[in-house]
TORKOL-4160 file (C-alpha; in steps of 0.2 Angstrom, whole numbers, padded with zeros to 4 digits, m for minus):
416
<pt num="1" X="m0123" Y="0834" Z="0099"/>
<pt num="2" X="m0115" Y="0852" Z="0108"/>
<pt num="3" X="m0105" Y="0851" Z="0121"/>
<pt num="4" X="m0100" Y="0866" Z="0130"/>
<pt num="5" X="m0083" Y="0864" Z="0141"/>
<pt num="6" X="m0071" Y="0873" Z="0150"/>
<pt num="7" X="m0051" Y="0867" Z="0153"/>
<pt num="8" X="m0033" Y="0874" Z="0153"/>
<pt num="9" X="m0021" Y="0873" Z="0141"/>
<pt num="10" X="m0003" Y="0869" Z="0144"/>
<pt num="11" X="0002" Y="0886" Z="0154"/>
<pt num="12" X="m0013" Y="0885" Z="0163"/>
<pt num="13" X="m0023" Y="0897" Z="0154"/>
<pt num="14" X="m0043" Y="0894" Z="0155"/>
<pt num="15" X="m0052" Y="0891" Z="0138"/>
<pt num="16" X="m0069" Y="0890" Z="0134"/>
<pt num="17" X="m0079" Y="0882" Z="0117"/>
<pt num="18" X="m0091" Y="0872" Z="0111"/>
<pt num="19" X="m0087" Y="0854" Z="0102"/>
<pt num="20" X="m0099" Y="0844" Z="0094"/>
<pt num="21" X="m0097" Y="0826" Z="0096"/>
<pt num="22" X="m0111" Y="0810" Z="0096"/>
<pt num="23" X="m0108" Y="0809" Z="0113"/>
<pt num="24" X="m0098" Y="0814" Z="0132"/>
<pt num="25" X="m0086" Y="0804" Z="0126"/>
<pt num="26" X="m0079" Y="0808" Z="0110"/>
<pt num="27" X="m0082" Y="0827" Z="0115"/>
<pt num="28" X="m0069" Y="0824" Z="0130"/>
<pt num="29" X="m0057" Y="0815" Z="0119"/>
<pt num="30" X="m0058" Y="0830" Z="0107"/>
<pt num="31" X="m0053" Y="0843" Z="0119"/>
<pt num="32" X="m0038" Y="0833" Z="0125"/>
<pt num="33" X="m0035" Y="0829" Z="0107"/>
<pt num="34" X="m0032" Y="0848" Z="0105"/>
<pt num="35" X="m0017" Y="0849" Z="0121"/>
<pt num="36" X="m0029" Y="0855" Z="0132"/>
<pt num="37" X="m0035" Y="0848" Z="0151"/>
<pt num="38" X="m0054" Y="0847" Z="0154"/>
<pt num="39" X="m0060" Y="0853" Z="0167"/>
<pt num="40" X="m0079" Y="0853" Z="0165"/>
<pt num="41" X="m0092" Y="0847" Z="0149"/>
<pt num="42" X="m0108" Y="0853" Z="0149"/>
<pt num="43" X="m0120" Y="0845" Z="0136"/>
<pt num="44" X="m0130" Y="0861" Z="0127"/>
<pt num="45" X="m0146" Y="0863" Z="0131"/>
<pt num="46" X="m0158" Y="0852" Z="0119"/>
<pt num="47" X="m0171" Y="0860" Z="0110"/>
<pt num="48" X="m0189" Y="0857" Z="0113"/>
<pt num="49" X="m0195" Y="0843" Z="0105"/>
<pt num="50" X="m0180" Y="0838" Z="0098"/>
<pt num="51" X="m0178" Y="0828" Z="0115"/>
<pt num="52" X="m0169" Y="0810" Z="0110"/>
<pt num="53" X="m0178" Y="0794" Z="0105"/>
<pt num="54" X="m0180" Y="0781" Z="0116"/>
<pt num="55" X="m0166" Y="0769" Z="0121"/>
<pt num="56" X="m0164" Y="0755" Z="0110"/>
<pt num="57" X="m0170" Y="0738" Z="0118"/>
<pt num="58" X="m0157" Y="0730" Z="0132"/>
<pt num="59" X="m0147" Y="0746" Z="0132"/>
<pt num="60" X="m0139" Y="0751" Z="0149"/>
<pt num="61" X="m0147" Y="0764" Z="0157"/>
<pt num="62" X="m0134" Y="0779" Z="0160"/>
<pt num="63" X="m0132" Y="0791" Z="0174"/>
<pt num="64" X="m0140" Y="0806" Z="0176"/>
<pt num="65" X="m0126" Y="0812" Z="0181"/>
<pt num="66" X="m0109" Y="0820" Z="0173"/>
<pt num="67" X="m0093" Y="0814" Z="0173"/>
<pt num="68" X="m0085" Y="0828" Z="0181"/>
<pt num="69" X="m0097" Y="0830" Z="0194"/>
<pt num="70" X="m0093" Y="0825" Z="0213"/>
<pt num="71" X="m0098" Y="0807" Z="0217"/>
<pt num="72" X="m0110" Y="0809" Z="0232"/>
<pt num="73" X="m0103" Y="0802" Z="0249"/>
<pt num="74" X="m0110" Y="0786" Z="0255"/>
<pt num="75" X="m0122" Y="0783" Z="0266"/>
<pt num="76" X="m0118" Y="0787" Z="0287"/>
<pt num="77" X="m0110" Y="0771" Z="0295"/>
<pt num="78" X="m0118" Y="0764" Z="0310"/>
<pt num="79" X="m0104" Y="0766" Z="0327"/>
<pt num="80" X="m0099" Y="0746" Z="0324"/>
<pt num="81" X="m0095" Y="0749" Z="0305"/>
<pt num="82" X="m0087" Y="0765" Z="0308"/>
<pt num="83" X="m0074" Y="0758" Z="0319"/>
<pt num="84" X="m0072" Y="0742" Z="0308"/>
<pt num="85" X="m0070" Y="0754" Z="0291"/>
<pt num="86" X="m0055" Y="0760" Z="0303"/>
<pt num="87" X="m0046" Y="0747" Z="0311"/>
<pt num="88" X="m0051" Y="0731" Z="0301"/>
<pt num="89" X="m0057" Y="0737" Z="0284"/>
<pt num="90" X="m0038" Y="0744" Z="0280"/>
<pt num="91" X="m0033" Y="0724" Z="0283"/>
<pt num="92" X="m0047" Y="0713" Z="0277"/>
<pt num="93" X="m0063" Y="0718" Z="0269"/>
<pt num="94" X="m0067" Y="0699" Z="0263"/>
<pt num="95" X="m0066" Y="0704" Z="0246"/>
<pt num="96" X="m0047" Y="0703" Z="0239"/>
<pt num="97" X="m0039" Y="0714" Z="0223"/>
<pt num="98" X="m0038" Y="0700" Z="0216"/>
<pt num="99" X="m0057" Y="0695" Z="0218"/>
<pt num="100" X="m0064" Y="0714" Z="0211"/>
<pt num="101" X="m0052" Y="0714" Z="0196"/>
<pt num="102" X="m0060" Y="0697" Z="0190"/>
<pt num="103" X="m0077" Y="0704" Z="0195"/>
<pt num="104" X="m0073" Y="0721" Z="0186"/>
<pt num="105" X="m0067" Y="0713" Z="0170"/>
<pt num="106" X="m0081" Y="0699" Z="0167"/>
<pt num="107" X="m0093" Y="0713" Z="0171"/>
<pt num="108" X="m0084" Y="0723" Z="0156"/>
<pt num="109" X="m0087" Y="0707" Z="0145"/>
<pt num="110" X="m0105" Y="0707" Z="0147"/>
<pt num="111" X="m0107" Y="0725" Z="0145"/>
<pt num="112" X="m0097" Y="0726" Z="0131"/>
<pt num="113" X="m0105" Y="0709" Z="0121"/>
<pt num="114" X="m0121" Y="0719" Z="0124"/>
<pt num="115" X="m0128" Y="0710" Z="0140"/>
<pt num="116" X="m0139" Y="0721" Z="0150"/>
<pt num="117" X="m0132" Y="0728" Z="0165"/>
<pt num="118" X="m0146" Y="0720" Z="0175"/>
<pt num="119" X="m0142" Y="0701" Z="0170"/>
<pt num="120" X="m0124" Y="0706" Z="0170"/>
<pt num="121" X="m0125" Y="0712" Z="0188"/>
<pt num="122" X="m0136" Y="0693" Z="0192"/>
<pt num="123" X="m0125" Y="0684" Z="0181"/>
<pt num="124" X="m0110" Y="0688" Z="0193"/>
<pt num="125" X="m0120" Y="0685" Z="0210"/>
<pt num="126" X="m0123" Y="0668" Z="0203"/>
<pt num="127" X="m0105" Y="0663" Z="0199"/>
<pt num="128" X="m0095" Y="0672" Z="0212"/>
<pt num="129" X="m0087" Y="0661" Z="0224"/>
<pt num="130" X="m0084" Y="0674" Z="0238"/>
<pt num="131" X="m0098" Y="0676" Z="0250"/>
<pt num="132" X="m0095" Y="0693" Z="0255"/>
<pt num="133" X="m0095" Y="0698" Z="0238"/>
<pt num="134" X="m0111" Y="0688" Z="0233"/>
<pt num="135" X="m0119" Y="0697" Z="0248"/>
<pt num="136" X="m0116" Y="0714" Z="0239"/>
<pt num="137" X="m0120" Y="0709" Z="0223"/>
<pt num="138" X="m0137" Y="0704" Z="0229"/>
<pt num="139" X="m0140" Y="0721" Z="0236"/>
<pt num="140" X="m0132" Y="0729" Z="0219"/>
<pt num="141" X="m0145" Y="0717" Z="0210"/>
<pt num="142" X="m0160" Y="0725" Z="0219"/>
<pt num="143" X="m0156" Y="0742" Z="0217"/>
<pt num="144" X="m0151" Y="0740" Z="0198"/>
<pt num="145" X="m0168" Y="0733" Z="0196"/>
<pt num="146" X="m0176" Y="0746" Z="0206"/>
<pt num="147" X="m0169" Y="0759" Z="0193"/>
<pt num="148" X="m0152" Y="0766" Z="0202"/>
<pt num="149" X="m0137" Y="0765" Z="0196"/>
<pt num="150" X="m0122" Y="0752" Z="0198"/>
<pt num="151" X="m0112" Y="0768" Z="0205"/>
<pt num="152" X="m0126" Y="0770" Z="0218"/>
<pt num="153" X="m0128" Y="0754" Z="0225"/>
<pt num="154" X="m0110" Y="0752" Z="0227"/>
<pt num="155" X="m0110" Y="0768" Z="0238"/>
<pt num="156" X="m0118" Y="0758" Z="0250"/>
<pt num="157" X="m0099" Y="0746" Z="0253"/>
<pt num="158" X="m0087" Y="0761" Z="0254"/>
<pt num="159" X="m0076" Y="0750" Z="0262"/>
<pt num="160" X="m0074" Y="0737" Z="0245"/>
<pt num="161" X="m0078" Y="0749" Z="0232"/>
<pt num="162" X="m0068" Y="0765" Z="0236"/>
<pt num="163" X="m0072" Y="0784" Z="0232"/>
<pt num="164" X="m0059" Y="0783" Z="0214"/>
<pt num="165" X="m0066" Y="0767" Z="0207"/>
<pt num="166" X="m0083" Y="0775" Z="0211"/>
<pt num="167" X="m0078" Y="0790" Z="0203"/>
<pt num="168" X="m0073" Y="0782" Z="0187"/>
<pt num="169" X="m0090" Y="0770" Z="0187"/>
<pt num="170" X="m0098" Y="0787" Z="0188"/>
<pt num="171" X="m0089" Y="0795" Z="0173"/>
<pt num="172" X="m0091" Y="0777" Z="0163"/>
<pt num="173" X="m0109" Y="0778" Z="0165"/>
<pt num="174" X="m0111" Y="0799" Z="0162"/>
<pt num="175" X="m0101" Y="0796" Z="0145"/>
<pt num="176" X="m0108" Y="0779" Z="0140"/>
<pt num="177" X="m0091" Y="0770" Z="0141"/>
<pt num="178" X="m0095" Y="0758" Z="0158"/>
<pt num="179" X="m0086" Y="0743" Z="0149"/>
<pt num="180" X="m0072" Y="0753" Z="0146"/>
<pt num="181" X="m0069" Y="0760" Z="0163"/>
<pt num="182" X="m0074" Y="0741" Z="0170"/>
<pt num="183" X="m0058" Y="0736" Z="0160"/>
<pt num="184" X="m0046" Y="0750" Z="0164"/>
<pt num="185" X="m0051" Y="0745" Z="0185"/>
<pt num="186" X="m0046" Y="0731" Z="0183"/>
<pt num="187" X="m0030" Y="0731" Z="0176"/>
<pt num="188" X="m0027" Y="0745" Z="0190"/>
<pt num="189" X="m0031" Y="0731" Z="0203"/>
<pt num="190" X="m0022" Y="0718" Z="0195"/>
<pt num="191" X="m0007" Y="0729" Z="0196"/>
<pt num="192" X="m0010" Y="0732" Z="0213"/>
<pt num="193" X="m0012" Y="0716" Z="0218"/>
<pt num="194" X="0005" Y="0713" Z="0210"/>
<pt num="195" X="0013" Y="0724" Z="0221"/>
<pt num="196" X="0005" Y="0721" Z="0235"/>
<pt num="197" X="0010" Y="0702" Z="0232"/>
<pt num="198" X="0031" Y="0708" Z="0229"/>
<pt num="199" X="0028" Y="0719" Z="0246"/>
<pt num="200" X="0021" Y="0702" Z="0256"/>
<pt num="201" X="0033" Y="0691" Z="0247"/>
<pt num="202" X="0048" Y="0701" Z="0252"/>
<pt num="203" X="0044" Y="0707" Z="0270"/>
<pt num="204" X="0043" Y="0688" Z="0275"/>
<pt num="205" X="0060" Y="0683" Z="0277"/>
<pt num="206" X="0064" Y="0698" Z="0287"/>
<pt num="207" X="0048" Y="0693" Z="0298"/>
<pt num="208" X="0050" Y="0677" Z="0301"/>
<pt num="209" X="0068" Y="0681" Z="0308"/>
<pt num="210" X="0064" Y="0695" Z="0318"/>
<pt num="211" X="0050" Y="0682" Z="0326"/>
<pt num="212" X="0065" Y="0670" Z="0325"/>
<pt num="213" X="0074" Y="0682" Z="0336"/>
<pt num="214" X="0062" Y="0684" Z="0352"/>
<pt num="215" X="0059" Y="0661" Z="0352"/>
<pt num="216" X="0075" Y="0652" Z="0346"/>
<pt num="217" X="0087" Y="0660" Z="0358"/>
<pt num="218" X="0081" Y="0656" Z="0374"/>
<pt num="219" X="0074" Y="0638" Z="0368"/>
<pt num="220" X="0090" Y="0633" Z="0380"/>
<pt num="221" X="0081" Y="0640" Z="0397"/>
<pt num="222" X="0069" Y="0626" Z="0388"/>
<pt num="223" X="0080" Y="0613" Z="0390"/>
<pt num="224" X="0086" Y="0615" Z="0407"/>
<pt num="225" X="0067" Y="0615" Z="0412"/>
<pt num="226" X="0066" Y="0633" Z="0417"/>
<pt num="227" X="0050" Y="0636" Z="0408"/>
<pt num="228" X="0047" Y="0652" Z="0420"/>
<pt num="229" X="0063" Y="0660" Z="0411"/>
<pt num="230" X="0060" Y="0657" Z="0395"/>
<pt num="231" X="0044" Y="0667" Z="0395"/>
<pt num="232" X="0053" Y="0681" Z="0404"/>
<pt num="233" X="0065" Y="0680" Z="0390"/>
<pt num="234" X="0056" Y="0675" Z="0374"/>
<pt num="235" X="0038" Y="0678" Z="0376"/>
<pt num="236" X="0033" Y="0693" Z="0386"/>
<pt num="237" X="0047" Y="0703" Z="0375"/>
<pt num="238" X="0037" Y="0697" Z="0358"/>
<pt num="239" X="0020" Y="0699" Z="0365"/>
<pt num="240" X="0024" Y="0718" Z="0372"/>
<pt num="241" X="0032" Y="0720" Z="0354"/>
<pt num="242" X="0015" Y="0714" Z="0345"/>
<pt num="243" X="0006" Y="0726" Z="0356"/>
<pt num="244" X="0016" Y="0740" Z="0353"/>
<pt num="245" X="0014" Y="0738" Z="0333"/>
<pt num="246" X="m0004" Y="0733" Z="0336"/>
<pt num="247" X="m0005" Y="0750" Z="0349"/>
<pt num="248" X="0002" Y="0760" Z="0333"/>
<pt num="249" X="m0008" Y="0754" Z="0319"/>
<pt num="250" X="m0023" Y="0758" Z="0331"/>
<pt num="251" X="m0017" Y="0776" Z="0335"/>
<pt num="252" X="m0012" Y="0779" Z="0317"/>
<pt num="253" X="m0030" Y="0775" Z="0310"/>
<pt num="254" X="m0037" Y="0784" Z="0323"/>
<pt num="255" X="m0029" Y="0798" Z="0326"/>
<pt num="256" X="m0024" Y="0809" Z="0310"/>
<pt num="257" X="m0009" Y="0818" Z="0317"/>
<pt num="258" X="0001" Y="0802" Z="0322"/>
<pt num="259" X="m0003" Y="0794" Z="0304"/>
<pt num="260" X="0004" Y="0808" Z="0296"/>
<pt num="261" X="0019" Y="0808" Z="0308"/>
<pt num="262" X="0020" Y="0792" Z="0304"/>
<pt num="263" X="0020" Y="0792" Z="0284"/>
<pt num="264" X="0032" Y="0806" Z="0286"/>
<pt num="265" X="0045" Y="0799" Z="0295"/>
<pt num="266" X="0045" Y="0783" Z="0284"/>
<pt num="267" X="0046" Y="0792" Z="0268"/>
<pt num="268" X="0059" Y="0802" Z="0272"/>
<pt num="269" X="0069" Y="0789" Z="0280"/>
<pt num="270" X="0084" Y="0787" Z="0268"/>
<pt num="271" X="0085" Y="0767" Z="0266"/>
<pt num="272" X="0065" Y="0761" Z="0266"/>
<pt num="273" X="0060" Y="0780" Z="0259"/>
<pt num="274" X="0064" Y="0776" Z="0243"/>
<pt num="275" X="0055" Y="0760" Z="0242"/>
<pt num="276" X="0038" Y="0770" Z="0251"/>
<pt num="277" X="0039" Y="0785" Z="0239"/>
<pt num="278" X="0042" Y="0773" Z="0223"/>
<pt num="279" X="0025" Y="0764" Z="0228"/>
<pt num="280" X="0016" Y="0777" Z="0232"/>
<pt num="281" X="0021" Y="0786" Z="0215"/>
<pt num="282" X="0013" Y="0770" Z="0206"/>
<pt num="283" X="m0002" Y="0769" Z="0216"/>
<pt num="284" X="m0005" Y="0786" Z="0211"/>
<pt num="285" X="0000" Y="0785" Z="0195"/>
<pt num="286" X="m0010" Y="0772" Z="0189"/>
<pt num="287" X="m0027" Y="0778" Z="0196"/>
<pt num="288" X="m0023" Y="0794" Z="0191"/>
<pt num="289" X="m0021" Y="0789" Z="0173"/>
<pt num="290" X="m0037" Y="0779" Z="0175"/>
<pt num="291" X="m0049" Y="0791" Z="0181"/>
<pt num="292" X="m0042" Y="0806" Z="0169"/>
<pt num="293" X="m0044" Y="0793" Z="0153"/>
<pt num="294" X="m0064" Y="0791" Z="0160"/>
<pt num="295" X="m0065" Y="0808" Z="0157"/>
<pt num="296" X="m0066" Y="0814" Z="0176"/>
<pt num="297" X="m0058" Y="0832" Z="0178"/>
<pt num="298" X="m0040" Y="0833" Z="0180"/>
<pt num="299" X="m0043" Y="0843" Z="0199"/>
<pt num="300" X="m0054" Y="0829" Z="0204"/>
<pt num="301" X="m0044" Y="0813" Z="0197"/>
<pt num="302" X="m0030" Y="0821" Z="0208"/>
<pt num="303" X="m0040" Y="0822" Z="0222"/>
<pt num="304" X="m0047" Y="0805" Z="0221"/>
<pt num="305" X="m0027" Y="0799" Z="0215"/>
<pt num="306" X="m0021" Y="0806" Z="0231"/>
<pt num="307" X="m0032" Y="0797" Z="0243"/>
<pt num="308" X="m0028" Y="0779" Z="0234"/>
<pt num="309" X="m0008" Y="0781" Z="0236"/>
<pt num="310" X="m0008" Y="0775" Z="0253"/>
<pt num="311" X="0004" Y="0789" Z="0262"/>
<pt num="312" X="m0004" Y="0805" Z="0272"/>
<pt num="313" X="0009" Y="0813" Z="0271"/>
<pt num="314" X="0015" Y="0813" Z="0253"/>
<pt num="315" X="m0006" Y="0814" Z="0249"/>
<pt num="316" X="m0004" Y="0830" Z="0257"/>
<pt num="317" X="0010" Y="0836" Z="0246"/>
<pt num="318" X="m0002" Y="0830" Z="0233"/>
<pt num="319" X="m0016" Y="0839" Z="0236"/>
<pt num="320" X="m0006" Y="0855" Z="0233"/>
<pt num="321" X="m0006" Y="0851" Z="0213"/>
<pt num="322" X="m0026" Y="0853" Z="0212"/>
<pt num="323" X="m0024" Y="0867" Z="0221"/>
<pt num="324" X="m0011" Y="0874" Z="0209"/>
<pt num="325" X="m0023" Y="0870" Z="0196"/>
<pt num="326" X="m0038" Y="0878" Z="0201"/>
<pt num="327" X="m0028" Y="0893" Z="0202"/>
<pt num="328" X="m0023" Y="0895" Z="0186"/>
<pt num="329" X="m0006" Y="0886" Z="0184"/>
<pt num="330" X="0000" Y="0874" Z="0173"/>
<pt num="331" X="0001" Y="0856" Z="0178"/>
<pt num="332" X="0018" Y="0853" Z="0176"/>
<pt num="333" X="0022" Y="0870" Z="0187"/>
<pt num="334" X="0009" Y="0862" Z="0199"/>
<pt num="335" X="0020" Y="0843" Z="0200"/>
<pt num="336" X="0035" Y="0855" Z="0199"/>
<pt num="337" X="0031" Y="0864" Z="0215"/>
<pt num="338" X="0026" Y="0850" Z="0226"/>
<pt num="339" X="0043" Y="0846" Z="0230"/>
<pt num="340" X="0043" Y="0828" Z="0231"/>
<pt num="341" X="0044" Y="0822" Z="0212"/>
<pt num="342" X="0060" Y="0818" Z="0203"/>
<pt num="343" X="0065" Y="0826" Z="0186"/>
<pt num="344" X="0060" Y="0813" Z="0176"/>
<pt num="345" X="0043" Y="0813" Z="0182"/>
<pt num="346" X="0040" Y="0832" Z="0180"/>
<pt num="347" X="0048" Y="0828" Z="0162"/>
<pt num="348" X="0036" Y="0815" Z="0158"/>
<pt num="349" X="0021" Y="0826" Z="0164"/>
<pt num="350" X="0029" Y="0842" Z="0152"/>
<pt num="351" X="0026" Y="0829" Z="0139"/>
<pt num="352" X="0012" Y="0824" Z="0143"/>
<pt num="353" X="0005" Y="0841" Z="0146"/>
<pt num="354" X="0012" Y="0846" Z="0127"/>
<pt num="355" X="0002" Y="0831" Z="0118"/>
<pt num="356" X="m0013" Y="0829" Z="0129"/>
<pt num="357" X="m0008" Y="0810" Z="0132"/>
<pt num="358" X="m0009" Y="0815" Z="0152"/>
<pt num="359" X="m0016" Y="0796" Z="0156"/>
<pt num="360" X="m0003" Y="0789" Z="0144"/>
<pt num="361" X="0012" Y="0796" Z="0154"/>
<pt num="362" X="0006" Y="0792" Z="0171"/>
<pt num="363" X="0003" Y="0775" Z="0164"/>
<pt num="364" X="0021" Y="0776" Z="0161"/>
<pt num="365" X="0027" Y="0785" Z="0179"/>
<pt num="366" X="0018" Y="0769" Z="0186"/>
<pt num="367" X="0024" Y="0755" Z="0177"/>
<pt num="368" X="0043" Y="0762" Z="0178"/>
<pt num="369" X="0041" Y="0765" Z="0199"/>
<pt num="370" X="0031" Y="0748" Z="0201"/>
<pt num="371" X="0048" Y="0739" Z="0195"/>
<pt num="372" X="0057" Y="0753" Z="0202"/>
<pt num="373" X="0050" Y="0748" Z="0220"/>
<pt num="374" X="0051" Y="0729" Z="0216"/>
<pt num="375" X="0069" Y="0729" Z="0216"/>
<pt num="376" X="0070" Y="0742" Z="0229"/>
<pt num="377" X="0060" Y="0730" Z="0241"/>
<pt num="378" X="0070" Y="0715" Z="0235"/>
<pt num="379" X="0086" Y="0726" Z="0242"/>
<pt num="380" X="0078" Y="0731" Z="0256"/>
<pt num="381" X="0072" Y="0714" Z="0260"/>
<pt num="382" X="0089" Y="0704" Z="0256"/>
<pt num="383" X="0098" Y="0717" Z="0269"/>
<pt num="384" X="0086" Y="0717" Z="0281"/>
<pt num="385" X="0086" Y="0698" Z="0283"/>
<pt num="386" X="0106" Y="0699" Z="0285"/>
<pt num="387" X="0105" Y="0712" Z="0297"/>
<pt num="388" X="0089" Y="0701" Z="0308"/>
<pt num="389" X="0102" Y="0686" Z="0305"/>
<pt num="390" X="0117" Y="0694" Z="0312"/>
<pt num="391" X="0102" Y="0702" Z="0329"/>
<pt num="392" X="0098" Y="0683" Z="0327"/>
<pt num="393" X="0115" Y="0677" Z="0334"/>
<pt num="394" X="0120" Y="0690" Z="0343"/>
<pt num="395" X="0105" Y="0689" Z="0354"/>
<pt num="396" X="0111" Y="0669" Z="0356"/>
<pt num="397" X="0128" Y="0672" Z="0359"/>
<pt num="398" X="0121" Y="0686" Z="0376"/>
<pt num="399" X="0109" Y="0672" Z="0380"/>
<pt num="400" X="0124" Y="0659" Z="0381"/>
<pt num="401" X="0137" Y="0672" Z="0389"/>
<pt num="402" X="0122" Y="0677" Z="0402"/>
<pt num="403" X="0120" Y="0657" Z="0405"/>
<pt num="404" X="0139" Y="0654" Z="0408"/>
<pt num="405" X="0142" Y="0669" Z="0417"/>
<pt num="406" X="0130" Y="0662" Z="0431"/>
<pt num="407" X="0134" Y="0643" Z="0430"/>
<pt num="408" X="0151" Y="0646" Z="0433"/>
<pt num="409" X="0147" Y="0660" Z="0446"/>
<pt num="410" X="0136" Y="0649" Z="0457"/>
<pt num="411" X="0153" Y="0636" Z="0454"/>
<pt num="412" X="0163" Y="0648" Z="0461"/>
<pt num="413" X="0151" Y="0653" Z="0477"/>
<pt num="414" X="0150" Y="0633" Z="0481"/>
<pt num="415" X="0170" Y="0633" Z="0481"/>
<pt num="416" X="0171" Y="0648" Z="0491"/>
């Protein structure tokens, strides 16, 4: 079959041809094959009656749609699931990583052992243990069988199947590759949930000794039965502390301006920055590489890349790079001009650029800053537990000078 495309070679120039190739697919991984970036594929117009033949029996049906088109936004939220897909969603959906790798890869096993998406999508509602999860499932069930689309019914949970691993489904079921993009999710969630876990795992110590901090200490206002005190001391401070982080994760989701204050100031914050722009990099790197391997134009993988790092501000920084593209430059010039990327990245992405292996270098940049921000965090978290040891006792040692300065002051008002 003809394909018509349109991409940009490694200076940024716009080309134009025609490849023919049995499929979206293989015409997408020619054009890379030749160094340059697509930017659209448009299958040539068939001729009449020489429309295809019908699907073989138990083939999945595919999209309509291209891979390079923009997914469609998801249907308007009631006022209840609006504010929940702003303050709760962020936290907990009811559907871990952990949960949508496995789904993504079983799902990737039946398609690809030629199981039809329909009894794929039933064969998962059946063994899923998550409720939620079944829940959707279900309603993915009923609007596969009605004729949609996977891609279209998970539109409908924004909030557990987010715009980039929709994009990708999308481009899987344009191109005919749905198993292979299935795979290639879930190894990016897998990794995720990997760092996630290191971020959790390393935080605690520092946690439970700033909580430490507010409850221990006073415990002697306990002993003396002044139960009055030792709120005043212990719990009001760590309750007004709760509510200011609580007040701030409210404002930040809320309101745009503080969230990109926010993302700012910790990436640029010259002991934790390191480790926030290290996981940001990955997160983007990894979906990046994903989304341009499904054959989803380089402009719009950024796009969809920058939402999934996790950081405003340096989303923002981002964003400049499709920008770049779109007017002409190259992308190297475009990672180069952001501001925020180290030499080796804009090295890796030169090389990249050169040998049209874009994904396999951001695969690269990701697994590099995921160890990378591992070890940061481990230093981060080793010296932020010292430092909450050392608040620890100094806030024992004020407690106990506060408590003998005032017993052997009323001593001394007696005597006199």
């Amino acid at each position: 079959m003809l394909y018509s495309y349109e991409a940009k070679d490694s200076q940024g120039k716009r080309v134009s041809g025609t490849v023919e190739a049995p499929d979206e697919r293989g015409a997408a991984r020619h054009v890379q094959a030749e160094g340059y970036f697509l930017m659209r594929l448009i299958a040539a117009p068939v001729p009449a009656g020489a429309g295809p033949g019908p699907a073989p029996a138990g083939e999945m049906r595919l999209s309509s749609r291209s891979a390079d088109m923009p997914i469609p936004p998801p249907p308007p939220l009631s006022p209840g699931k609006w504010l929940l897909s702003k303050l709760i969603y962020p936290i907990w959906t009811g559907v871990s990583l952990r949960d949508l790798s496995i789904l993504y890869r079983q799902f990737a096993t039946l398609v690809d052992a030629g199981v039809p998406l329909q009894r794929s999508v039933a064969t998962m509602q059946a063994q899923t243990y998550n409720r939620t999860l079944r829940k959707c499932l279900n309603t993915i069930a009923m609007r596969v069988n009605a004729g949609g689309t996977i891609s279209e019914a998970m539109a409908e949970y924004p909030w557990i199947f987010p715009d980039y691993q929709r994009a990708s489904i999308i481009a899987g079921e344009a191109i005919g590759n749905i198993d292979v993009q299935f795979r290639r999710l879930a190894q990016t969630l897998e990794e995720e949930h990997q760092l996630r876990g290191t971020i959790k795992r390393e935080m605690f110590r520092p946690c439970v000794n700033i909580t430490a901090m507010f409850l221990f200490p006073p415990l002697v206002l306990l002993f003396l039965g002044q139960v009055h005190a030792y709120f005043v001391e212990a719990v009001y401070p760590l309750l007004e502390t709760i509510g200011f982080i609580l007040g701030c994760y409210i404002l930040g989701r809320l309101a745009t301006g503080f969230r990109w204050f926010y993302d700012a100031v910790l990436s640029i914050l010259p002991w934790i920055g390191g480790a926030v722009r290290m996981i940001a990099f990955a997160r983007f790197g990894r979906t990046l590489a994903s989304m341009y391997s499904a054959g989803v134009n380089i402009v719009r993988a950024i796009h969809y890349s920058t939402e999934a790092c996790g950081n405003t501000y340096l989303a923002g920084r981002m964003e400049s790079i499709g920008t770049a593209l779109q007017a002409g430059g190259g992308i190297t010039e475009a990672f180069h001009r952001t501001g925020i990327f180290p030499p080796m990245v804009i090295s890796m992405m030169g090389t990249g650029e050169e040998s049209g292996n874009l994904d396999t270098m951001m695969d690269k940049m990701a697994s590099f800053y995921e160890e990378e921000a591992k070890f940061k965090l481990h230093q981060v978290s080793m010296s932020l537990g010292a430092i909450t040891t050392v608040a620890v006792g100094i806030r024992v040692a004020i407690i106990v000078i506060k408590f003998y300065t005032g017993y052997f002051g009323s001593i001394m008002q007696e005597a006199g």
